[in-house]
N, CA and C of each residue as an Amber inpcrd file, in Angstrom:
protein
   522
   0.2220000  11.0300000   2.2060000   1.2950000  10.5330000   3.0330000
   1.1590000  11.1870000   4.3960000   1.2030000  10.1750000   5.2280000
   1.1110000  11.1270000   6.8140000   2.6280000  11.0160000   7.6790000
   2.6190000  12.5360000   7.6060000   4.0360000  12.4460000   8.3370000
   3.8360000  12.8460000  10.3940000   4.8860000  12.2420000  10.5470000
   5.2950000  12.1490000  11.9500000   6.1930000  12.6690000  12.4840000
   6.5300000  13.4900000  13.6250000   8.1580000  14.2010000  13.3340000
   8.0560000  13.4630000  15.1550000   9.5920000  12.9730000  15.4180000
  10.2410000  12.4850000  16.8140000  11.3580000  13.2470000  16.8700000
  11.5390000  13.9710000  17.9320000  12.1930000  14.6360000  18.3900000
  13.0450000  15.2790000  19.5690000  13.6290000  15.7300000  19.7070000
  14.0080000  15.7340000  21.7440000  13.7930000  17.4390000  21.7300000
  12.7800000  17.4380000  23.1650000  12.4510000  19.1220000  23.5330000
  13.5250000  19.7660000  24.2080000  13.4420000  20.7620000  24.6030000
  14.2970000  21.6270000  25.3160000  14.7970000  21.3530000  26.9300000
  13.5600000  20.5860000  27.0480000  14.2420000  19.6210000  28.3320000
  14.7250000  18.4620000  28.0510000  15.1790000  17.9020000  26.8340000
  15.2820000  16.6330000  26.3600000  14.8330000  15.5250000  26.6280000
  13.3280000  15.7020000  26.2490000  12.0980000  14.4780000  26.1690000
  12.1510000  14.0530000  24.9840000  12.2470000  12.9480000  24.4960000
  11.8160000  12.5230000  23.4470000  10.3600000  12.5440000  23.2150000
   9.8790000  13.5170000  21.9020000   8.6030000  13.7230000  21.6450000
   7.9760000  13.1010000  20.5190000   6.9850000  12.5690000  19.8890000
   6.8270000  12.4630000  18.7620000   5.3070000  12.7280000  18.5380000
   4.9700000  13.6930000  17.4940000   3.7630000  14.5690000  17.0260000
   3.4620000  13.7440000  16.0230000   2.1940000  14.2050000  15.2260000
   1.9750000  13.9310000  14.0360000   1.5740000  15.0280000  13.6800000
   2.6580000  15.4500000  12.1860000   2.5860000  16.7730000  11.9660000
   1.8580000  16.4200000  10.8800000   0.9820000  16.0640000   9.6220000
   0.0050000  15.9120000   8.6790000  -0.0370000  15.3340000   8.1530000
  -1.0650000  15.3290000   6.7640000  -0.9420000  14.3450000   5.9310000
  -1.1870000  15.3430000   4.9220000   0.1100000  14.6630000   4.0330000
   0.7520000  15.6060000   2.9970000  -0.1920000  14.8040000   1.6840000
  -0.6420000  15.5080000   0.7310000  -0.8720000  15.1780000  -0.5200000
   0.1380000  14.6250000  -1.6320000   0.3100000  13.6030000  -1.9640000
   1.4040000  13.5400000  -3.1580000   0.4890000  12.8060000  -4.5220000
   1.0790000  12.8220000  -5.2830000   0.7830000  12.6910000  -6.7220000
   0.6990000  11.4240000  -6.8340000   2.1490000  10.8020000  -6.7300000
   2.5400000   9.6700000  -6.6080000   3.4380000   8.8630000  -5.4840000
   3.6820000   7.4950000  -5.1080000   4.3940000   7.2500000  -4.6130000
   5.7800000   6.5490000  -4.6220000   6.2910000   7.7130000  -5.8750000
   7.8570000   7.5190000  -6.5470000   8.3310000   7.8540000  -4.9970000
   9.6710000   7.6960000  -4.7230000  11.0890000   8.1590000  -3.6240000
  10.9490000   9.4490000  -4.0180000  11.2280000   9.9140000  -5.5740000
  11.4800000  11.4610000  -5.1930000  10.5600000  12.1340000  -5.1430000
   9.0760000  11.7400000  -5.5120000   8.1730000  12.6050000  -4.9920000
   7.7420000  12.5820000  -3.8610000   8.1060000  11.7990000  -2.7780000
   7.9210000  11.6910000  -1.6350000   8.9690000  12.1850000  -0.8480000
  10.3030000  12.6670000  -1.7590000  11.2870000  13.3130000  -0.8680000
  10.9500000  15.0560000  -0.3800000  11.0710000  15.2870000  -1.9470000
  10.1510000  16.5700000  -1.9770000   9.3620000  17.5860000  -1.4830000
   7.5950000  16.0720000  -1.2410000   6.9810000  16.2100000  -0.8930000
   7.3830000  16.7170000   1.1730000   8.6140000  15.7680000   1.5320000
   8.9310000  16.1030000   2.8930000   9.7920000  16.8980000   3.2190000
  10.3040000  17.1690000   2.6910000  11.6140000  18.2640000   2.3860000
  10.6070000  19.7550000   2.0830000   9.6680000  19.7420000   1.1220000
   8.6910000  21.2200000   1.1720000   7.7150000  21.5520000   2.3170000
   7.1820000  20.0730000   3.0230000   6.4390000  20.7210000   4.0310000
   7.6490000  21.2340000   4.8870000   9.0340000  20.0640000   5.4750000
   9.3020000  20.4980000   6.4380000   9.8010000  22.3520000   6.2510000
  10.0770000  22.7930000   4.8210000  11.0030000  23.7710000   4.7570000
   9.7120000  24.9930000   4.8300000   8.5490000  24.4520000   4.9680000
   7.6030000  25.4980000   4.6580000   7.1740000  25.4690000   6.3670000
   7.7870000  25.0310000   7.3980000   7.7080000  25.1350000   8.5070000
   8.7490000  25.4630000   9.3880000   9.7810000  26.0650000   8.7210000
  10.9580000  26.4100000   8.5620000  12.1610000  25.2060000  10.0970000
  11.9340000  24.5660000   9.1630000  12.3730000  23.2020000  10.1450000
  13.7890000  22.6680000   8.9030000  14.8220000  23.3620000   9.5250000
  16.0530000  22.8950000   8.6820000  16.2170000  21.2960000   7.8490000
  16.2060000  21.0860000   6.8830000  16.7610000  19.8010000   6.4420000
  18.0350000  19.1610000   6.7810000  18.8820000  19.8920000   7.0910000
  20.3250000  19.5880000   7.8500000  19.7410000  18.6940000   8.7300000
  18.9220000  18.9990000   9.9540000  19.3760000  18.8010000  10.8460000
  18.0140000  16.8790000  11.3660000  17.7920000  16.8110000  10.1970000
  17.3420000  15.2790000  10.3810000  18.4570000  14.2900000  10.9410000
  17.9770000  13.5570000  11.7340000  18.9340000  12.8750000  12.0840000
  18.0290000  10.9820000  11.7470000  16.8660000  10.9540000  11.5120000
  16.4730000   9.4020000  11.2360000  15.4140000   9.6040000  10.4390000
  15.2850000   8.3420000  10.4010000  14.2150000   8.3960000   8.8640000
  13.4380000   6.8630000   8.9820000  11.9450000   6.7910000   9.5360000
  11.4680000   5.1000000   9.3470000   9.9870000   5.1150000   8.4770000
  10.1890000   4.0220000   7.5780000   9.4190000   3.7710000   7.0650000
   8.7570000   2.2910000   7.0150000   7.5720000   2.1960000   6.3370000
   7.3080000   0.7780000   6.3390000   7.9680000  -1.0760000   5.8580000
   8.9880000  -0.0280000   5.2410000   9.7810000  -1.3210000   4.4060000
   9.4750000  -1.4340000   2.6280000   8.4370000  -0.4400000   2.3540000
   7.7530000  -0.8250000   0.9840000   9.5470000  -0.0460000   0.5020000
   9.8170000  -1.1840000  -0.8750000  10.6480000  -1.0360000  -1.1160000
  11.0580000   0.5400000  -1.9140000   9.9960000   1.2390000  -2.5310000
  10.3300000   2.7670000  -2.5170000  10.9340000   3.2990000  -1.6580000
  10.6640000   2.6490000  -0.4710000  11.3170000   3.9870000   0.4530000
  12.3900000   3.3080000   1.1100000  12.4520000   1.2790000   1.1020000
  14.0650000   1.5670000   2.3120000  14.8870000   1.2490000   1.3990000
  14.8030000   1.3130000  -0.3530000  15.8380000   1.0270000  -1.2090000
  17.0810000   1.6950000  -0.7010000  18.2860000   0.8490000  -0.5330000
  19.4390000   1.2750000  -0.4090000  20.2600000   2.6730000  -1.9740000
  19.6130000   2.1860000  -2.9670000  20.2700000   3.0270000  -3.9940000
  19.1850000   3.9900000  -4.6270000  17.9840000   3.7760000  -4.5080000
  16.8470000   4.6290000  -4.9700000  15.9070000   4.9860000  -4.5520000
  15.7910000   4.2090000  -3.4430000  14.2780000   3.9330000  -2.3190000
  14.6280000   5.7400000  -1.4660000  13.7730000   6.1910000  -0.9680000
  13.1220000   7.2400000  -0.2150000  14.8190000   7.7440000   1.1120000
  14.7350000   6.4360000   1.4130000  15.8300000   6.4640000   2.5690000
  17.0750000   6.8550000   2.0960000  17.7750000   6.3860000   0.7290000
  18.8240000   6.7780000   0.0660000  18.6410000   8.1640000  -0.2380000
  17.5660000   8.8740000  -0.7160000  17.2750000  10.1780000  -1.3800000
  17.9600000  11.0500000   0.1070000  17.2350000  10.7830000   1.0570000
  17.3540000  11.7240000   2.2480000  18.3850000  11.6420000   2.6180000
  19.3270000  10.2130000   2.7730000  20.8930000  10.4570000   3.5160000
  21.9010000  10.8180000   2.2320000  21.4440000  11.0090000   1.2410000
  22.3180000  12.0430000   0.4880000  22.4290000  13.2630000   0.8420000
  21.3530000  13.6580000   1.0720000  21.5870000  15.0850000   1.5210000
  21.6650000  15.5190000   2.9470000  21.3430000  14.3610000   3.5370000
  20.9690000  14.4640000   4.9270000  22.3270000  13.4640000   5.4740000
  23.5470000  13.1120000   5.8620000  24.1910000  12.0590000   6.1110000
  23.9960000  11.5230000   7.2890000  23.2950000  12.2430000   8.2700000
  23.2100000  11.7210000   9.6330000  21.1850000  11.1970000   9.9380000
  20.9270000  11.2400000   8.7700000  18.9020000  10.6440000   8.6670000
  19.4570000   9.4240000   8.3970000  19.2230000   8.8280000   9.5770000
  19.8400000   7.0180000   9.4950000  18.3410000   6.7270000   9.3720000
  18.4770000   5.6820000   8.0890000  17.1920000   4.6190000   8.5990000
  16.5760000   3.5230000   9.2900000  16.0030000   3.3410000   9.8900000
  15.3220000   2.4480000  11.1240000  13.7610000   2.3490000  10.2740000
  13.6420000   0.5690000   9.7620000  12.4590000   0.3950000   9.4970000
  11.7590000   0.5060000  11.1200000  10.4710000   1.1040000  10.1660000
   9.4120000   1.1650000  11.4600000   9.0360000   0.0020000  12.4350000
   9.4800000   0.4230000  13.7430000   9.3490000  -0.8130000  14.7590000
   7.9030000  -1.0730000  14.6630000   6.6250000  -0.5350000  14.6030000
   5.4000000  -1.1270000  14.9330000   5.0620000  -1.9310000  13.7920000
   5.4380000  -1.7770000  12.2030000   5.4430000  -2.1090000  11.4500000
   6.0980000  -3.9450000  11.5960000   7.2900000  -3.6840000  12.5080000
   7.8510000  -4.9620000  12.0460000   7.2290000  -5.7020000  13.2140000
   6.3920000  -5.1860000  14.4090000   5.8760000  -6.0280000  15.3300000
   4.3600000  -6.3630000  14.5560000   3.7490000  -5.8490000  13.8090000
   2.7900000  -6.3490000  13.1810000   3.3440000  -7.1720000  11.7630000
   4.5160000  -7.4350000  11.4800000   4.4060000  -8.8530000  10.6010000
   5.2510000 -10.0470000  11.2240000   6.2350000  -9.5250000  12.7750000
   6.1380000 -10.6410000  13.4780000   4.8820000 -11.3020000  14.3670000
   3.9820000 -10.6730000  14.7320000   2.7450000 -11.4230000  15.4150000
   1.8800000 -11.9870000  14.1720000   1.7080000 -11.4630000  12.7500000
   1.3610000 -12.6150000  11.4170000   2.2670000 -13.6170000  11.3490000
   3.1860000 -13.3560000  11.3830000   4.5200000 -14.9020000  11.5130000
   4.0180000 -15.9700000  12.3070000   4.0060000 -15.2750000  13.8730000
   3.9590000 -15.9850000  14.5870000   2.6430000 -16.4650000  14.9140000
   1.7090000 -15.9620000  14.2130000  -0.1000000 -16.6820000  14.1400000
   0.4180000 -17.8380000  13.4600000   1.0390000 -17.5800000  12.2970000
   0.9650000 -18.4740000  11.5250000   1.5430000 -20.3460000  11.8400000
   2.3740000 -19.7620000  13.0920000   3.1220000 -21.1780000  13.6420000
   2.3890000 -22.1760000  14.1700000   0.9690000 -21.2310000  14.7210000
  -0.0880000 -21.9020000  15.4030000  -1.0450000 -22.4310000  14.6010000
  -0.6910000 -23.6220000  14.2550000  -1.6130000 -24.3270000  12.6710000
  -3.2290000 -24.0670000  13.3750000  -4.2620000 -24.0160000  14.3200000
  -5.2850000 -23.7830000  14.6340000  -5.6910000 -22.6710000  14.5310000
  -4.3430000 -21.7860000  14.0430000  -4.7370000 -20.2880000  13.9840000
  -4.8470000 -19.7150000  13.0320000  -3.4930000 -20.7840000  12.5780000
  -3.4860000 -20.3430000  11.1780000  -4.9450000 -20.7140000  10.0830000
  -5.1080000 -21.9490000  10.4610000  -6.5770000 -22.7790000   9.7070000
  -7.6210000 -21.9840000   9.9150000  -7.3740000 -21.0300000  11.1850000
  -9.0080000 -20.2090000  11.4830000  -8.9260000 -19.4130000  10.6130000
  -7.5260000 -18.2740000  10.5320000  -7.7070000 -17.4870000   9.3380000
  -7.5490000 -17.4580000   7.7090000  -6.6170000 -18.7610000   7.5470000
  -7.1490000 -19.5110000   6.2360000  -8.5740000 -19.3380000   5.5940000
  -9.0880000 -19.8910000   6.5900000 -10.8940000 -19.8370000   6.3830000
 -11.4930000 -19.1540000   6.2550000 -11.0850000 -18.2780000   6.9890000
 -12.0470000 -16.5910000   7.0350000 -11.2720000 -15.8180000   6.1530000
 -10.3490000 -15.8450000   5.5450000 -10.3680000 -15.2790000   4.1580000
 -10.6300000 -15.8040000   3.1800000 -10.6800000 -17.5960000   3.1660000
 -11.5120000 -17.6660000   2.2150000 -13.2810000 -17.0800000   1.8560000
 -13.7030000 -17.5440000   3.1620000 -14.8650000 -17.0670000   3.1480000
 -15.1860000 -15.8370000   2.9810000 -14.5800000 -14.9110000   3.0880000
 -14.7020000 -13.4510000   3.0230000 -14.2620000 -13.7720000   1.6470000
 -13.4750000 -13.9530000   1.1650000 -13.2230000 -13.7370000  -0.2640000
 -14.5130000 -14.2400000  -1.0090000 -15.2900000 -15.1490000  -0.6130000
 -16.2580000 -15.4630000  -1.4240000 -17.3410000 -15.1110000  -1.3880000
 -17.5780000 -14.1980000   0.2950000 -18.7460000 -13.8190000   0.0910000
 -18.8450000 -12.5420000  -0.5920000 -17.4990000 -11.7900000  -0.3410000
 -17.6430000 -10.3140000  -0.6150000 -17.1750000 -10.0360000  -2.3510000
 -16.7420000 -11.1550000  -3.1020000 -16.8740000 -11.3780000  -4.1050000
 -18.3910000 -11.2370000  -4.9720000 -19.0780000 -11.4480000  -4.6600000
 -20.6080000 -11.4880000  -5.1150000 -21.5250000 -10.6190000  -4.0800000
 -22.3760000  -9.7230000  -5.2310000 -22.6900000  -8.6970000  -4.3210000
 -24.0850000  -9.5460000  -3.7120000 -24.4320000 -10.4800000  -4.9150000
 -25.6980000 -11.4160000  -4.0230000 -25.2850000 -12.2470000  -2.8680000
 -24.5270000 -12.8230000  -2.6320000 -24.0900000 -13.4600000  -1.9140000
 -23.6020000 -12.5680000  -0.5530000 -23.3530000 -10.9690000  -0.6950000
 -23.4010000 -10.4260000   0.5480000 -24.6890000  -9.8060000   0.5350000
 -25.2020000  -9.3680000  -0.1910000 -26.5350000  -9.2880000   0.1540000
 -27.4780000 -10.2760000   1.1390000 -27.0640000 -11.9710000   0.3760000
 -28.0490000 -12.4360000   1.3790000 -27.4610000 -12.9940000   2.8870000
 -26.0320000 -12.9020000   2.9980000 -25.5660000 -12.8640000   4.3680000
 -26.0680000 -11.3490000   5.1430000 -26.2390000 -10.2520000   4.3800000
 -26.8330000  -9.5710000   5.1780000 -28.2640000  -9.3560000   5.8290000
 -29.3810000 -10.4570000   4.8320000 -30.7920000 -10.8070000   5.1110000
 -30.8540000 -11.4730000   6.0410000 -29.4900000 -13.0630000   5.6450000
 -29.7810000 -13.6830000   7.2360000 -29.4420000 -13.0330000   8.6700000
 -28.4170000 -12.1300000   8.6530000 -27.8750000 -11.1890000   9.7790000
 -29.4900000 -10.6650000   9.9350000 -29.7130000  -9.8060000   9.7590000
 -31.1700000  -8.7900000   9.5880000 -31.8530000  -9.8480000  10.7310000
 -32.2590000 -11.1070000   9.9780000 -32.9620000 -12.3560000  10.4910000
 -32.8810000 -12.8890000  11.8270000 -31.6380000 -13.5660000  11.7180000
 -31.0140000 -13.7380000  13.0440000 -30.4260000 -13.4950000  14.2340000
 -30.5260000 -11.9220000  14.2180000 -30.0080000 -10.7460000  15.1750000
 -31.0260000 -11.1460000  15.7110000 -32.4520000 -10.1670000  15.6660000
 -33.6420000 -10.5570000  16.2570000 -33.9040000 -11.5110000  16.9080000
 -33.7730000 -12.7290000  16.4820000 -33.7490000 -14.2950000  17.0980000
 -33.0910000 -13.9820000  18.4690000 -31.7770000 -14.2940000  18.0490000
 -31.2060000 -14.2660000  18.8790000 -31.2410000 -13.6570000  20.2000000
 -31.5390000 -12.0480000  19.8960000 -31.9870000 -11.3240000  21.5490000
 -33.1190000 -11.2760000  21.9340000 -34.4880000 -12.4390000  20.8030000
 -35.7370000 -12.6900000  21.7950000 -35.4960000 -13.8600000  22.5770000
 -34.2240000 -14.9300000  21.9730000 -34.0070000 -15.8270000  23.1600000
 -32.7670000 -15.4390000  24.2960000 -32.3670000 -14.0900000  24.3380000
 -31.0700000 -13.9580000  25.7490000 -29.7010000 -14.1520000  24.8490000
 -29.7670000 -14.6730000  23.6440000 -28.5340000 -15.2370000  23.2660000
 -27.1570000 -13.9960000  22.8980000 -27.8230000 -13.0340000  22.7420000
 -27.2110000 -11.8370000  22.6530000 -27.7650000 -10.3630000  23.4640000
 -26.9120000 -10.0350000  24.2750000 -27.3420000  -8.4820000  24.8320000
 -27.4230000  -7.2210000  24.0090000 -28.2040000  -6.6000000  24.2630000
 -28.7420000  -5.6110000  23.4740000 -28.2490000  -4.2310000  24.5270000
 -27.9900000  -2.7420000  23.4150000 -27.8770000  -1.8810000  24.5000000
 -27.2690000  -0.8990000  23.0600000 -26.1800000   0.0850000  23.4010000
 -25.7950000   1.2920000  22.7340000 -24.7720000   0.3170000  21.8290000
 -24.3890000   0.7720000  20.2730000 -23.8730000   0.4840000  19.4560000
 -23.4030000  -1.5020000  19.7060000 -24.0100000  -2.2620000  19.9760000
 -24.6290000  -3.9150000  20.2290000 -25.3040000  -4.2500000  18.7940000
 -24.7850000  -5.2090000  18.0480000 -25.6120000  -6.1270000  17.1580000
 -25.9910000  -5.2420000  16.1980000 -25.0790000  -4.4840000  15.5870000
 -24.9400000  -4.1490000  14.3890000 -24.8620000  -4.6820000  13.0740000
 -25.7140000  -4.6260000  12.0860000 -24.9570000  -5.3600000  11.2310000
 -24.1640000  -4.5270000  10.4130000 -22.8140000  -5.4750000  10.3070000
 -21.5740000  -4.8290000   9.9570000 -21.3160000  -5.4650000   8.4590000
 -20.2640000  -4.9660000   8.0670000 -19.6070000  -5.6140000   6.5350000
 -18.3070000  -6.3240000   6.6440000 -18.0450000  -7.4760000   6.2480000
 -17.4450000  -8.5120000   6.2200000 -15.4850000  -7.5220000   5.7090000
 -14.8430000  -7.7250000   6.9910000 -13.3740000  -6.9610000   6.4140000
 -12.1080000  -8.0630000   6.6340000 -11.4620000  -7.5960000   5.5620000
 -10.2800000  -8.8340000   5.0300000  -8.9150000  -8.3310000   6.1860000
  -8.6520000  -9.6630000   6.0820000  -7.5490000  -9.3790000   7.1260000
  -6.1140000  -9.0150000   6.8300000  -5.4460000  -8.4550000   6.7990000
  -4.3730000  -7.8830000   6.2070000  -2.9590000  -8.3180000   6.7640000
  -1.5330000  -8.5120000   6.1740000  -0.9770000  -9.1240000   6.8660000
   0.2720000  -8.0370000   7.5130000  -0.1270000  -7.0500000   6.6330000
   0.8850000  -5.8390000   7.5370000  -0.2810000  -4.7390000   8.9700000
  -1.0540000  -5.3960000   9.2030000  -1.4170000  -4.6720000  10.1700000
  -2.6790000  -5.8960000  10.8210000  -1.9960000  -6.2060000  12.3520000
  -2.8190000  -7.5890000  13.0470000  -3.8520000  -6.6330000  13.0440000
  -4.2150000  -5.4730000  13.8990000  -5.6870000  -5.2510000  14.0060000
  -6.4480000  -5.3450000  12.5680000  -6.3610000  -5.6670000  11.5360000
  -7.3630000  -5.9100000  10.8160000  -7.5830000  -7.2280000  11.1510000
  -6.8340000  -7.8410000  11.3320000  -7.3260000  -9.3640000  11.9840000
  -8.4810000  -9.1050000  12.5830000  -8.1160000  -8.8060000  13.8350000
  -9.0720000  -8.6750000  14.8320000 -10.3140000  -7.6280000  14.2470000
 -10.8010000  -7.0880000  13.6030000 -11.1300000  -6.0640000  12.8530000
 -12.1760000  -7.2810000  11.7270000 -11.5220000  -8.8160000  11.6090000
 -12.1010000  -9.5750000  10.7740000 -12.9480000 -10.6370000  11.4210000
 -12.7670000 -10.2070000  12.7910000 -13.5270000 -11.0110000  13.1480000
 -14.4770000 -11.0210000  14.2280000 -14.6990000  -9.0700000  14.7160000
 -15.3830000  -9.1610000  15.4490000 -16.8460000  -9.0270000  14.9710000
 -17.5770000  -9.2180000  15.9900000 -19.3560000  -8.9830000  15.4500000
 -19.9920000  -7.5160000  16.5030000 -20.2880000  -7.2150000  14.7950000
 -20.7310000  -5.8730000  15.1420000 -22.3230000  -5.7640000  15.5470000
């Protein structure tokens, strides 16, 4: 689990660090309460004095009666929760791909196709022979520039719908 702490400094800046990534067992609410409640207390950073709490939305953590967020404003009454804003701007820009039927059809496709190639290890194998193949081609006719980390061959990655850069991540050429 990687935690983040936001905060206001002594000149009252709003700051926000990334203080680690904590090991947990599992990802129950209370082992993840625990788990934040022992680092912060082992950094002697009061539990009182939380005042918010954001997470991704996975329902462990913004359950109103059991989820992660309930655990903490029990003990904490003023750790208000605020799902994570970047979180919810990466499944409104999937929403809103999706309105764009040309956009949507492009990535329709490319997960199918990724699903089928990376399904069979022969079948990425020999997309990676023709890559091998056709790289070459290509920059003895100009069709591609050559230079520092250029025309790689890369591995085929699925696009995810809680985070757009895997989109983009699915479709560039390495």
């Amino acid at each position: 689990m990687a935690l983040v702490l936001r905060y206001v400094d002594k000149e009252g800046c709003i700051r926000e660090r990334f203080f680690g990534v904590i090991h947990v067992r599992d990802t129950m609410a209370l082992t993840l309460k625990e788990a934040i409640f022992s680092t912060l207390s082992q950094h002697n950073l009061a539990i009182h004095n939380i005042r918010g709490q954001g997470y991704d939305g996975a329902s462990n953590r913004r359950g109103e009666w059991n989820g992660l967020q309930a655990l903490i404003c029990h003990e904490c009454p003023y750790a208000y929760y605020v799902h994570c804003l970047a979180h919810r701007l990466q499944l409104a820009l999937v929403a809103a791909s999706k309105e764009v039927a040309s956009v949507h059809q492009f990535f329709s496709n490319l997960v199918f196709i990724i699903n089928i190639v990376t399904a069979s290890s022969k079948r990425n194998d020999e997309l990676k022979e023709a890559q091998a193949i056709e790289v070459p081609t290509k920059i003895a006719n100009g069709e591609l520039e050559t230079g520092r980390e250029l025309n790689q061959i890369g591995t085929l990655k699925r696009a995810g719908d809680t985070r757009w850069g895997s989109h983009l991540d699915s479709i560039l050429v390495y």
